[in-house]
KOLGU-715400 format. One record per residue: residue in one letter; z, x, y of N, C-alpha, C in turn. Coordinates in nm, 2 decimals, m for minus. Each point is the difference from the previous one (the first is absolute). Layout:
# KOLGU-715400
A | Z | X | Y | Z | X | Y | Z | X | Y
...
# end
This chain:
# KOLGU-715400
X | m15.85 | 22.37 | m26.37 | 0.01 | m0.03 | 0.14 | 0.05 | 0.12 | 0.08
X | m0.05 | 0.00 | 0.10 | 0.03 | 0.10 | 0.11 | 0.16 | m0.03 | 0.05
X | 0.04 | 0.11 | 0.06 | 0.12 | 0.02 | 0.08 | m0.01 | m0.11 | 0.14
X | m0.11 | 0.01 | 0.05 | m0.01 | m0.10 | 0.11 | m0.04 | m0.13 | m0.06
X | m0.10 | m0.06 | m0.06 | 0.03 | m0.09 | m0.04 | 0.11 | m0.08 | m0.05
X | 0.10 | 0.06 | m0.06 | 0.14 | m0.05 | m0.06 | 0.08 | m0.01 | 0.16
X | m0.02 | 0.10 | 0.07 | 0.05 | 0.01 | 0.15 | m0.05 | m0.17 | 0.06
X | m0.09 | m0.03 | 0.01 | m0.09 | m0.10 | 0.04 | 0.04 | m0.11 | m0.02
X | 0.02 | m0.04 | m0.14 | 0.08 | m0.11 | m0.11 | 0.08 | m0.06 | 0.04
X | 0.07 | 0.13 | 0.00 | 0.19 | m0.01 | 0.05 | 0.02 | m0.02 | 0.17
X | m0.09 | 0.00 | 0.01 | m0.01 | m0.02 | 0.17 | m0.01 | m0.16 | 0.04
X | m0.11 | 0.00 | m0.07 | m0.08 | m0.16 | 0.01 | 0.15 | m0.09 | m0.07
X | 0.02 | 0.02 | m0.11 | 0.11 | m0.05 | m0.09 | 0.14 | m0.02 | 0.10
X | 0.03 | 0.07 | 0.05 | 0.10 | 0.01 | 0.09 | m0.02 | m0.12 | 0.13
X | m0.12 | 0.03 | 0.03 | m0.07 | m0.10 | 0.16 | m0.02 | m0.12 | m0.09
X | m0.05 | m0.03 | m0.08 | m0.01 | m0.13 | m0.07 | 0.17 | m0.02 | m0.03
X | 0.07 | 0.04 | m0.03 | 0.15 | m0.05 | m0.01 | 0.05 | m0.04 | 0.08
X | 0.01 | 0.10 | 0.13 | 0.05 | m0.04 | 0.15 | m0.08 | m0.15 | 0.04
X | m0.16 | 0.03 | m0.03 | m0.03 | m0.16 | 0.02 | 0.10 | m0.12 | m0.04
X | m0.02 | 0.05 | m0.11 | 0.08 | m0.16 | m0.10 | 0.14 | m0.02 | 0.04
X | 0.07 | 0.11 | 0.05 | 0.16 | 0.01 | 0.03 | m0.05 | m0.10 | 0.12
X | m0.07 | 0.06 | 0.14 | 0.02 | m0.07 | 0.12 | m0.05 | m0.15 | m0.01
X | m0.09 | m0.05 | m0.08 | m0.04 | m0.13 | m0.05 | 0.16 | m0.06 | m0.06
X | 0.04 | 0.00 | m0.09 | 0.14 | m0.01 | m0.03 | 0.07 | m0.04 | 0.14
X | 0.04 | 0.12 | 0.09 | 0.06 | 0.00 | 0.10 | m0.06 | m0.13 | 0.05
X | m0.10 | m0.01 | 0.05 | m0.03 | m0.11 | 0.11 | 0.02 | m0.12 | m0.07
X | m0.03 | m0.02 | m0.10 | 0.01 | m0.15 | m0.10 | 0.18 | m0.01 | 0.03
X | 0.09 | 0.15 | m0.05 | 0.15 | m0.09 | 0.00 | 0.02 | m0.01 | 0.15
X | m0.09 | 0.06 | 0.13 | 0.07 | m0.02 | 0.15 | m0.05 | m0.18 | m0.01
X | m0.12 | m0.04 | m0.05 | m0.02 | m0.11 | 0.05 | 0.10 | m0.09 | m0.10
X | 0.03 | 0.02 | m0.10 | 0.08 | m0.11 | m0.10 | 0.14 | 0.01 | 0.13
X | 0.06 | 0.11 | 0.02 | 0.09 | m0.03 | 0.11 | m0.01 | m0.05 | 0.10
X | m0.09 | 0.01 | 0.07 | m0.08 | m0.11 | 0.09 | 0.03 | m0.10 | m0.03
X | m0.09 | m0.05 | m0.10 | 0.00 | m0.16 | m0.03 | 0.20 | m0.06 | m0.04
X | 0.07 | 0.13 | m0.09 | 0.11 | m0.04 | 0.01 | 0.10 | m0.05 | 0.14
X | m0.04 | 0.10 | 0.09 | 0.10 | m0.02 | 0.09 | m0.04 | m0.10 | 0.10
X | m0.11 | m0.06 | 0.00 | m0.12 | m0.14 | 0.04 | 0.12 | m0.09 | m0.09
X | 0.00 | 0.01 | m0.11 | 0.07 | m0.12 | m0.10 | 0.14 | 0.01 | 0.06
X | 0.04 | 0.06 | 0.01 | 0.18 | 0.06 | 0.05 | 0.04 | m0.07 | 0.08
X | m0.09 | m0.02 | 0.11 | m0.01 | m0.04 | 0.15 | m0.01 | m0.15 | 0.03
X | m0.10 | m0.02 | m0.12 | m0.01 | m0.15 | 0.00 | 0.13 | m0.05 | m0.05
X | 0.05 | 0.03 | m0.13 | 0.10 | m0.01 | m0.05 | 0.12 | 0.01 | 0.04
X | m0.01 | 0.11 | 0.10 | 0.19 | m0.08 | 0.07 | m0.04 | m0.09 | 0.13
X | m0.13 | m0.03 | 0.07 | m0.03 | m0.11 | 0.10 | 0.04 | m0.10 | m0.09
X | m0.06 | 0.01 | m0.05 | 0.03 | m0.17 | m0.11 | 0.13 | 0.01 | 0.03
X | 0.11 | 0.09 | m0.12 | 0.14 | m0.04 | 0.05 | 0.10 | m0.04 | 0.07
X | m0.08 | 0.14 | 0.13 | 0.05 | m0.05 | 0.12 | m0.01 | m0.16 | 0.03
X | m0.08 | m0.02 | m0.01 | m0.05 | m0.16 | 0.06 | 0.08 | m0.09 | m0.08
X | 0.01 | 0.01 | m0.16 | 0.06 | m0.08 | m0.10 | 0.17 | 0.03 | 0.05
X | 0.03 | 0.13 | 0.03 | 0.16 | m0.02 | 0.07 | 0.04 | m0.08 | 0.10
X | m0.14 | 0.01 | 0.08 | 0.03 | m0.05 | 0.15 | m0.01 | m0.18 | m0.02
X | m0.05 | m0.05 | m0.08 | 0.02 | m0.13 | m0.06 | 0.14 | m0.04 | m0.05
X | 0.01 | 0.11 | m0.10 | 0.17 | m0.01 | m0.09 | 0.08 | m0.01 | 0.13
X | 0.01 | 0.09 | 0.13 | 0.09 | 0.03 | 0.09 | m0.01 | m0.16 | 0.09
X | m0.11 | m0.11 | m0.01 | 0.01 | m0.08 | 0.10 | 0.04 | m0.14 | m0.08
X | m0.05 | 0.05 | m0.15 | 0.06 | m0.14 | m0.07 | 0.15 | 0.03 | 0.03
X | 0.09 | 0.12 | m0.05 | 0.13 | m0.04 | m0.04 | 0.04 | m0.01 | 0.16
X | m0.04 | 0.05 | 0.11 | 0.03 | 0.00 | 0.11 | m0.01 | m0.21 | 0.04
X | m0.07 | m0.07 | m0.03 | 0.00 | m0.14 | m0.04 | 0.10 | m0.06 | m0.04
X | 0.02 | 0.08 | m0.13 | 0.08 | m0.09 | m0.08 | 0.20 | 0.04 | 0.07
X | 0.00 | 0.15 | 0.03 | 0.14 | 0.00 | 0.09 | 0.02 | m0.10 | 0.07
X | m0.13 | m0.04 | 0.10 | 0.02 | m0.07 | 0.11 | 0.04 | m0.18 | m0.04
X | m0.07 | 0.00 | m0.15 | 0.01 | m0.12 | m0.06 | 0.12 | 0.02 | m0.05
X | 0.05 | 0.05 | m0.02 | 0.18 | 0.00 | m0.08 | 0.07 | m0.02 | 0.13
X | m0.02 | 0.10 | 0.10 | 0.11 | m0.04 | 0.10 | m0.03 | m0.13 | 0.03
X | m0.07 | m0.06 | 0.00 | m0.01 | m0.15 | 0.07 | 0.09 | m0.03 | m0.11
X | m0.03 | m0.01 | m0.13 | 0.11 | m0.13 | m0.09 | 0.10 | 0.06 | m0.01
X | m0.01 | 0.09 | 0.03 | 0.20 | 0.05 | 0.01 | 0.04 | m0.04 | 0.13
X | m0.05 | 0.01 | 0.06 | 0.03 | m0.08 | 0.17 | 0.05 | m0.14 | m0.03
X | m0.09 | m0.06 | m0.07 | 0.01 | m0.15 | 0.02 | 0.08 | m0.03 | m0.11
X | 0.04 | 0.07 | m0.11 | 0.13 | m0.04 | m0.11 | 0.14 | 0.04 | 0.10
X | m0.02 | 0.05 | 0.05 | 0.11 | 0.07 | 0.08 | 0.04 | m0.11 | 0.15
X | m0.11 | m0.07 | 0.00 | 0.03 | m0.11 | 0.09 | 0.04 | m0.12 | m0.04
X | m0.01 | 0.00 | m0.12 | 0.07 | m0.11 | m0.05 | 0.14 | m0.04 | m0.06
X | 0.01 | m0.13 | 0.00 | 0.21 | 0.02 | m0.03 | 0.02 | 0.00 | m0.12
X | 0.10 | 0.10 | m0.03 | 0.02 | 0.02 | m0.15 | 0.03 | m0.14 | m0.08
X | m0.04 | m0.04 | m0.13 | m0.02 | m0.09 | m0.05 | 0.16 | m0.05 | m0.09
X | 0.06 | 0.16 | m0.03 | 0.11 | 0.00 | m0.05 | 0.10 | m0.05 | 0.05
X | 0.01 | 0.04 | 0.12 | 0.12 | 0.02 | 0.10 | 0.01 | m0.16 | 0.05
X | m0.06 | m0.13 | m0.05 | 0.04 | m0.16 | 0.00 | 0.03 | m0.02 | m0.13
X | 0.01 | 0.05 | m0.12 | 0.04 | m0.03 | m0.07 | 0.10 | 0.01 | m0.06
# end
């Protein structure tokens, strides 16, 4: 083989690498894509599943004060005996 031909090879060889590198690249930009797509849905969800937690127990305070209210209104049981 010639000097330029091996020149040529190594040329092409190189440009066919860089292909395959930037194929690579765009496949892991989209896998991050699709991850931070997942991410997003995944803390909405949370958000939402907190914002539930925060209105049940916000319920149930409201339901405790009431029976603590109303034990508190009544006459001690002990204090006739």
């Amino acid at each position: 083989m010639t000097q330029q031909a091996v020149e040529w090879i190594v040329q092409f060889g190189f440009a066919g690498f860089c292909a395959a590198l930037l194929g690579v690249l765009v496949w892991l930009v989209r896998q991050l894509l699709q991850l931070q797509r997942d991410s997003s849905d995944v803390i909405a969800r949370n958000t939402e599943a907190v914002h539930d937690l925060l209105t049940l127990v916000s319920d149930s305070v409201r339901l405790l004060r009431e029976v603590h209210n109303k034990l508190l209104a009544r006459p001690c049981i002990a204090r006739e005996e």
